[in-house]
Structure formats: C-alpha cells, structure tokens
N, C-alpha and C positions, 0 to 999 in steps of 0.2 A: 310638386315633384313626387312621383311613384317611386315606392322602395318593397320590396321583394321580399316580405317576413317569411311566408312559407311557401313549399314546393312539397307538392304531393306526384308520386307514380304509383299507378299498378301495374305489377308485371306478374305475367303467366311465364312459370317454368317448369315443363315434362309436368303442365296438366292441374298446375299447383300454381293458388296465386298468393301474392304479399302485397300489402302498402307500406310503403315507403315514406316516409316523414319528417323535409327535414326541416328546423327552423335556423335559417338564416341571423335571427340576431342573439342565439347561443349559441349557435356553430353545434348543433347535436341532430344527430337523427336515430328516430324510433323506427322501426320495423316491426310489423304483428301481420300473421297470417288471415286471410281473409278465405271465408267457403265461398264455393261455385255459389251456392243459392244469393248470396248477397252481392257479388258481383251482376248476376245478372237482375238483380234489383235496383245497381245503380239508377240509371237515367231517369228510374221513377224517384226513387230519394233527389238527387240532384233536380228535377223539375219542381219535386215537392217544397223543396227550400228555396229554390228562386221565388216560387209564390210566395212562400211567406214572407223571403225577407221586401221582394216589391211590396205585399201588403201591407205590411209593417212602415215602409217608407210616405206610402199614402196616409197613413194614422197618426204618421211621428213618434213610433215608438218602436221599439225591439223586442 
C-alpha cells in the first residue's frame, strides 16, 4: 500500500520562485525561496539523483 509522506511544489510569482514543503505525517509545511539559477538547474539535479539512486539500487546500497 502507497502513503504520500511528502508533496513538494515550485511556484513562480511576479518573477520570484518558492518551494513548498509539505510533510504529510506532521501536518507542517516549510517554505524557503529558491534563485532563478537553481530552478533552472533542476531537471539536471533531478536526472542526477535518479542515477544515483538507480545505481545505488543495482549495488544494494544507498
């Protein structure tokens, strides 16, 4: 059975972004603003860490 610990958003407003953070089994959410340059850095971080954590999955370890 799948349970929903966290939910993450980024939103741009008037040019300015934030993430959003909430966790689900404290019922809190963090908020910390986020620069243009590391937004558009996601999808390379995000690619980055899929490989590793598949690597890590082929090694058995984290």
């Amino acid at each position: 059975m799948e349970r929903l610990l966290y939910t993450a958003e980024l939103i741009e407003e008037g040019g300015t972004y934030k993430l959003v953070v909430q966790d689900m089994r404290r019922d809190t959410v963090q908020t910390t603003p986020v620069p243009r340059t590391a937004v558009d850095r996601l999808p390379v971080f995000l690619s980055a860490l899929s490989s590793k954590l598949n690597s890590s999955q082929l090694h058995g370890r984290w």
